[in-house]
FIKEKOL-558891 format. One record per residue: x, y, z of N, C-alpha, C in turn. Coordinates in steps of 0.001 Angstrom, whole numbers, plus 500000, padded with zeros to 6 digits. Each point is the difference from the previous one (the first is absolute). Layout:
% residues N
XYZXYZXYZ;...
//
This chain:
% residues 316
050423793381121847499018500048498913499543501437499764;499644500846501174499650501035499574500968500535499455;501708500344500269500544500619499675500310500072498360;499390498532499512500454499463498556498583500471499372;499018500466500767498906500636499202500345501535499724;500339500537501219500768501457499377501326499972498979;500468499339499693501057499636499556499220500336498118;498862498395500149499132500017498695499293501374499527;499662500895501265498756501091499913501108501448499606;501002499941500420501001501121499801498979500998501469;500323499186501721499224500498500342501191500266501903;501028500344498798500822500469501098500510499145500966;500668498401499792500511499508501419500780500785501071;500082499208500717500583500469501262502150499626499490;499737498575499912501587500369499502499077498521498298;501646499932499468500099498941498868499243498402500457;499119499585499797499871498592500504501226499250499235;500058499293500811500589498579499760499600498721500084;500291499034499557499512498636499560501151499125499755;500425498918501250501010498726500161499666498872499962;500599499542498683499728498817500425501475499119499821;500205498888500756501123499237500211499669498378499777;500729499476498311499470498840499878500850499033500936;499317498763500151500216499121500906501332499492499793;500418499971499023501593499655499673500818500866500617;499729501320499967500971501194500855500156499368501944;498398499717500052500386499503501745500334498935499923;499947498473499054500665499110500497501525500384499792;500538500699499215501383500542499641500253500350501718;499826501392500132500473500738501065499277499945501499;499188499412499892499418500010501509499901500863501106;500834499585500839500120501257501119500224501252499234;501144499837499536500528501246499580498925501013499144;499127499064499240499217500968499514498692501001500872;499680498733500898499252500526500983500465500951500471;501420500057500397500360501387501151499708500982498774;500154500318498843499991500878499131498496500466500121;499018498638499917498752500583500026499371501118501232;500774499217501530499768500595501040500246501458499648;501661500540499443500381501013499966498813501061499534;499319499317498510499210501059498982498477499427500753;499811500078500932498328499133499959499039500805499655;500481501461499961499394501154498783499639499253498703;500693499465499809500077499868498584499317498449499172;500459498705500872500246499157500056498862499501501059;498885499373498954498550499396501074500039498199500401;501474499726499127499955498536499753501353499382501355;498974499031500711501101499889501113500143498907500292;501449498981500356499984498641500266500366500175500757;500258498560500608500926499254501066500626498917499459;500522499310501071501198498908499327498321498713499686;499520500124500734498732499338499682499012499846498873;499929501585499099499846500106498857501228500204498638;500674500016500704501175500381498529499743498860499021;499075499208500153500164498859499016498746499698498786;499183500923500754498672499922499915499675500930498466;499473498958499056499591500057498740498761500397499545;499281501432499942498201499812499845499613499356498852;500465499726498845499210499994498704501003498557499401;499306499097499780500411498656499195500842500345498842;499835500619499575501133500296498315501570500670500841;499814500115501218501252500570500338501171499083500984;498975498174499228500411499330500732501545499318499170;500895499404499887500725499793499215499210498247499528;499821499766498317499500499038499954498818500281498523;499193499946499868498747499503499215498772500360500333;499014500750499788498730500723500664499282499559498759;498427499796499912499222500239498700498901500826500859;499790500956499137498644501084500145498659499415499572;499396500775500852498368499247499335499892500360498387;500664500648499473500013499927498478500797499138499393;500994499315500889500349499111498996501821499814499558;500391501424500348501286500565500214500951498942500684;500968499605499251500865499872500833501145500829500847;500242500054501180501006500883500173501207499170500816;500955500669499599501702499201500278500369501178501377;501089499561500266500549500817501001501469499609500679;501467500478499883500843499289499889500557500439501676;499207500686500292500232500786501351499289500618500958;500480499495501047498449499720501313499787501992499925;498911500492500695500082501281500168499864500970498806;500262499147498559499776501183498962498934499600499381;499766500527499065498353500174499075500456498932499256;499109498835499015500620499218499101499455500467498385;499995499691499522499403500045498457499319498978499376;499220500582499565499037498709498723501202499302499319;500033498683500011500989499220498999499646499063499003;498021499870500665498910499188499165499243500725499863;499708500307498556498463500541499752498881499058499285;498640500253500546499256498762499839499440500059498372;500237501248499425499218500297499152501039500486498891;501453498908499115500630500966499383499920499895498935;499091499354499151499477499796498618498659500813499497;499697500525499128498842501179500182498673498467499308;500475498716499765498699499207500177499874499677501298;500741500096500687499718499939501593499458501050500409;499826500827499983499292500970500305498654499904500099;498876498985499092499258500100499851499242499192501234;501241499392500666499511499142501480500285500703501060;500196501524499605500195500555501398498613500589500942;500260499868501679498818499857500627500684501033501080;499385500554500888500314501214500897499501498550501401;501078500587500400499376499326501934498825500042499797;499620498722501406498217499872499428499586500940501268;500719500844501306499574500814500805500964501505499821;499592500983500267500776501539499855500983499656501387;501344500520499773500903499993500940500540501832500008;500673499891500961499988501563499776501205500494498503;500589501281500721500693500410498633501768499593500325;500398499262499847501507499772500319500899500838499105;501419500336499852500815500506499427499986499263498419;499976500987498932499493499273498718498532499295499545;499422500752500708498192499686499534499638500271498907;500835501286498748498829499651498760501440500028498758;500866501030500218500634499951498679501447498742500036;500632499789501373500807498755500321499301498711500212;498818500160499567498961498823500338499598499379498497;499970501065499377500321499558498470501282499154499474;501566500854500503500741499115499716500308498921501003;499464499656501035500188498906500575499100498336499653;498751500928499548499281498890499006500516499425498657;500578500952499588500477499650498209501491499893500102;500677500554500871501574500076499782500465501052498843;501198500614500791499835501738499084500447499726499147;500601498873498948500279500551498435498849499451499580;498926499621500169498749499364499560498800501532500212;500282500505501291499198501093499979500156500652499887;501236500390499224500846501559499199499177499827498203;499956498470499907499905499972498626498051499938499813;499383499802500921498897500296500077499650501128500031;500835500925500478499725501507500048500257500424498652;501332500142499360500682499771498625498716500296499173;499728498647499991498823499897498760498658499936500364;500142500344501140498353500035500264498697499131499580;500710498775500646499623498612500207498299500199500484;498972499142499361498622499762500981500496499391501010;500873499396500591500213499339501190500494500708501049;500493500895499533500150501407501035499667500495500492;498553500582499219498901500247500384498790499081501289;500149498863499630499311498768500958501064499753501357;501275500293500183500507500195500952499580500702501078;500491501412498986499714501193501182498642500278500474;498621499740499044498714499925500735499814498930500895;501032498474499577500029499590501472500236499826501407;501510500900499875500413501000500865499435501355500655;498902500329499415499362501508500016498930499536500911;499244498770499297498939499364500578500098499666501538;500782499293500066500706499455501284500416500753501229;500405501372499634500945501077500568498452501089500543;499169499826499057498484500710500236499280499621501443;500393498201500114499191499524500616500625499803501601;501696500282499812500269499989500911500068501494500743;499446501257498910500119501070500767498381499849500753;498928499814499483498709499513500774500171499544501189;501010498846500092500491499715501081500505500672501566;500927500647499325501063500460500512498808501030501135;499084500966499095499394500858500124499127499677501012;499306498645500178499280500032501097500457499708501860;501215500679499527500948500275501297501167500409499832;500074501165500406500835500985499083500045501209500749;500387500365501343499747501041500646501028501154500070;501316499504499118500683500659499867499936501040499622;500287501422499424499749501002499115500822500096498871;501188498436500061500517500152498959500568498887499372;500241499734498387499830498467499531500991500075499504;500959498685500168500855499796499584500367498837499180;500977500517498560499725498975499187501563500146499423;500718499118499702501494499944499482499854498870498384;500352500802498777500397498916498830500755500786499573;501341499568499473501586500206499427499131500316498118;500464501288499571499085500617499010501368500077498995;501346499800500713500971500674498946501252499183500504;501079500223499130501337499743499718500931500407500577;501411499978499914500532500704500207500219501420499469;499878499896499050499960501502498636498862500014499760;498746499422499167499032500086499737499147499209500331;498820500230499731498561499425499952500716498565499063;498811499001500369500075498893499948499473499756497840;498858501360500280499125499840498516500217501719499915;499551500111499048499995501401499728498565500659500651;500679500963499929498595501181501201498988499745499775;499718499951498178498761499836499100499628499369500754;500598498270499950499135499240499663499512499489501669;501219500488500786499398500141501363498624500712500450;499945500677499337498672500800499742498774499740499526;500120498924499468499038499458499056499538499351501279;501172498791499940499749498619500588499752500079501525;500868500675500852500372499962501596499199501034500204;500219501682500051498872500823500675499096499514500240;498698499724498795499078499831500897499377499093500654;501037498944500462500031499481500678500304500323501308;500977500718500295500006500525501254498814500932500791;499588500754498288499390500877500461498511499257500809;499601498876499295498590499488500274500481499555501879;501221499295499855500208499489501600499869500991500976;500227501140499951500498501291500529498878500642500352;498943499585498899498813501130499739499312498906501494;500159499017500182498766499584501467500741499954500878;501040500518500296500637500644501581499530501656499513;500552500394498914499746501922500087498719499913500421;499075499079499478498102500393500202499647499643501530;500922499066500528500098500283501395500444500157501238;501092501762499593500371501094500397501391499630500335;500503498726499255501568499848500632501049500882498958;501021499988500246501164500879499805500525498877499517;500563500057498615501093498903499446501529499920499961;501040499357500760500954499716500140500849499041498955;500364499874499133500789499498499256501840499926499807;500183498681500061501165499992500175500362498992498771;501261500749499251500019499352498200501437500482500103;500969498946499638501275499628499931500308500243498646;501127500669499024500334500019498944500014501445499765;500440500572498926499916501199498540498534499788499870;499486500949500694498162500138499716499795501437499947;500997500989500017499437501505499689499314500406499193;499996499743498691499302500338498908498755499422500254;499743499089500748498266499733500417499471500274501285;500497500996500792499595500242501173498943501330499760;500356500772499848498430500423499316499017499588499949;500223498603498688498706498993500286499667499402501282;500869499716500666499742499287501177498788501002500590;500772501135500255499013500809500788498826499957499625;499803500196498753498558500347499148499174498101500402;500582499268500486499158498803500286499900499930501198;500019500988500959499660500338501466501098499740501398;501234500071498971500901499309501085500703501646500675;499855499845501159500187501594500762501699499987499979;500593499496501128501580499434499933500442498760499411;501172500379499123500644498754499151501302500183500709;500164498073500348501529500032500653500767499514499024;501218501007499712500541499857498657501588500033500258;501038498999499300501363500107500439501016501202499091;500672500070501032500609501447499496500701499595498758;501186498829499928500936499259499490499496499897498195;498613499462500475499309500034498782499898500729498726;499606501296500836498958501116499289500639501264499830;501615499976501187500362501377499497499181501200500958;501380500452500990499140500850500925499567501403498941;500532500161498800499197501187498807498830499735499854;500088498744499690498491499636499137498785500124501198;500496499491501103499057500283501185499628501369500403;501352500707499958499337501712500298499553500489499077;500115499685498474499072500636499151498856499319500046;499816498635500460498652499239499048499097500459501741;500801500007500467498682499915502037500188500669500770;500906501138500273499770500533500848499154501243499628;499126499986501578499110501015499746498433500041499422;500564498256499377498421499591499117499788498496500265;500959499311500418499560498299500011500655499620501231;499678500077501239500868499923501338500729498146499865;500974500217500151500650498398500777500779499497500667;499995499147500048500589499549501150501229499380499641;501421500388500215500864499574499107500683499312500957;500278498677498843501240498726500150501391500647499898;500756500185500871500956500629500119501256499005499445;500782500295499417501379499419499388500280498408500360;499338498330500088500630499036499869501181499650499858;500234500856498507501191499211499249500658500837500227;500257500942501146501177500819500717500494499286501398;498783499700500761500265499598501666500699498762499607;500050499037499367501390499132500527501430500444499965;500134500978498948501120500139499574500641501603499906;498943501164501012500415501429499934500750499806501089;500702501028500697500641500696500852498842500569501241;500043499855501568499117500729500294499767501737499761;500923500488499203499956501179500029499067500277498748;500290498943498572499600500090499191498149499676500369;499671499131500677498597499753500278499570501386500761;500480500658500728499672501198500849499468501330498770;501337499796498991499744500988499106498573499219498922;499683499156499981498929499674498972498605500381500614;500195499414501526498676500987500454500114500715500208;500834500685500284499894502034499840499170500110498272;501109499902499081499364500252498850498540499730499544;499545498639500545498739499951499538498826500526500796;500136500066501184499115501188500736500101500950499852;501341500900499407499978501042499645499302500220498518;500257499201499334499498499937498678498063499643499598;500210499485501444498400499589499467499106500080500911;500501500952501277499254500376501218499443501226499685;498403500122500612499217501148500261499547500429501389;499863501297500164499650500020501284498524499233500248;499177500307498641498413499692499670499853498634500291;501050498904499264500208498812500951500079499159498156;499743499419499505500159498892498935501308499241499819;500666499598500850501339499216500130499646499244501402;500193498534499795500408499547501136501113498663499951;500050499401500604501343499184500118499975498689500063;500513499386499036499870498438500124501463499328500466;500241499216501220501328499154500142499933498585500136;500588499404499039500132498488499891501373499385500552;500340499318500938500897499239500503500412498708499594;501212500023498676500317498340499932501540499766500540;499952498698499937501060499143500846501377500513499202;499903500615498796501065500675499377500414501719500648;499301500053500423500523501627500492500938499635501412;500760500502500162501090500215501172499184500558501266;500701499358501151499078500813501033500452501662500321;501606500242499391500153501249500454498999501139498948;499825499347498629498935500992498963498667499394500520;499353498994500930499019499909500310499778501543501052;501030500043500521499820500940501423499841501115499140;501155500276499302500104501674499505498724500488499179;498990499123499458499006500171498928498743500376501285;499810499382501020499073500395501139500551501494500302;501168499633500413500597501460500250499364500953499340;500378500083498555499751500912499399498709500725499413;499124498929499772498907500018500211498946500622500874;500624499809501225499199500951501419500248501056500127;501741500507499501500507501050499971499353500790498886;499352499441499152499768500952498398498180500268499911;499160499109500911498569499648499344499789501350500930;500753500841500953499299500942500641500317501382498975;500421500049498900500692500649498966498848501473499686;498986499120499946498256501309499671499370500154500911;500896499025501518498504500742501143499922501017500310;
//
């Protein structure tokens, strides 16, 4: 944690932090084998089984099967260990809308709390076209989402000893933003900004982690108190990242996905060279995000740790 505050402060780490995580589908896949990998990097790698846990599922939507959220959501899932998707939304008629109700208690902030929380209520060609035309029902959404998201930061806050808050919603596409910047601007900022504003008022550091083509609004992000944004490389274009953040918006970067099933280990060796070279400071605003799925090979599982340990000492 501290090291990811110098990281945010441009306050000189010691080496690159890093950040692993390995979804549950990767260990029921590989098991031992993945473990010895973990043993190898335990630098690197905080997540540890046995044959006792390789099976072991934390979160219900990652169950294979049918979940409903206290909102109402349905979620599908065709495979034990992975994330599932909304396949029911409770709310996809905008006269339905007018029966929409927020949990009757604040829960905390899960992955997709305000702008995937929109399309999981309405279903996205319903809440593309609400945006479109700028529907009153759009409006009664997202203040019920805003409302809700307020009450669970109150929450959150009266135990909270961390120094730093962490919050993940998917903001973008593969190529672009979901809506245009505008109207992201209109509608989403200040919304974040109000959630943001009662951790900044008490003294936490904001962590954000947003999946998609979100460069052109990271700026904004910042300007709504978010210190590090974890942002994928694949996305955004390691250009757009060294022009739009380094030096001014520190993050924490999602390193190549849609390379590790299918690069070369030499080719994964050379991507983190390039992007630590490309987006490392000695001052510190780069740090490292690694995700483990059941699609990556164990020999590019190894070579990406490899390379990684070999490269994050690059500015010490």
């Amino acid at each position: 944690m501290t090291e990811l505050i110098k990281v945010a402060t441009y306050a000189y780490p010691e080496v690159i932090p890093v950040m692993t995580g390995i979804l549950p589908a990767a260990w029921m896949k590989y098991r031992g084998a993945l473990e010895e990998i973990a043993e190898e990097f335990g630098d690197l790698i905080k997540d540890r089984r046995t044959e006792e846990s390789f099976d072991y599922i934390p979160v219900p939507s990652y169950h294979k099967g049918e979940w409903t959220d206290p909102w109402g959501c349905v979620w599908s899932n065709l495979c034990e260990g992975m994330e599932a998707i909304v396949t029911k939304h409770p709310y996809p008629t905008r006269e339905s809308v007018k029966n929409l109700k927020k949990p009757a208690r604040p829960g905390g902030f899960p992955h997709g709390f305000m702008y995937l929380r929109l399309e999981d209520l309405r279903g996205f060609e319903e809440i593309m076209l609400d945006f479109a035309e700028e529907a009153p029902e759009l409006r009664a959404v997202i203040d019920t989402v805003l409302e809700y998201n307020l009450e669970c930061a109150d929450e959150a806050l009266k135990d909270h000893p961390h120094p730093m808050a962490f919050f993940g919603d998917d903001l973008g596409h593969q190529k672009a933003l979901p809506i245009s910047p505008a109207k992201w601007r209109k509608y989403m900022k200040p919304c974040y900004s109000a959630i943001y504003k009662k951790f900044k008022d008490a003294g936490k550091y904001i962590f954000m982690h947003t999946d998609g083509c979100i460069w052109e609004i990271m700026p904004d992000l910042q300007e709504t108190g978010v210190d590090i944004v974890n942002v994928q490389f694949r996305a955004n274009g390691l250009e757009n990242l060294e022009r739009v953040c380094k030096g001014k918006i520190p993050i924490h970067l999602d390193l190549d996905r849609q390379l590790m099933p299918f690069g070369t280990p030499a080719q994964i060796d050379e991507h983190v060279y390039t992007c630590i070279k490309t987006l490392g400071m000695k001052e510190g605003g780069l740090s490292i995000n690694i995700e483990i799925g059941p699609d990556y090979p164990l020999e590019n599982i190894r070579a990406l740790f490899a390379a990684v340990r070999k490269y994050r000492t690059m500015y010490s």
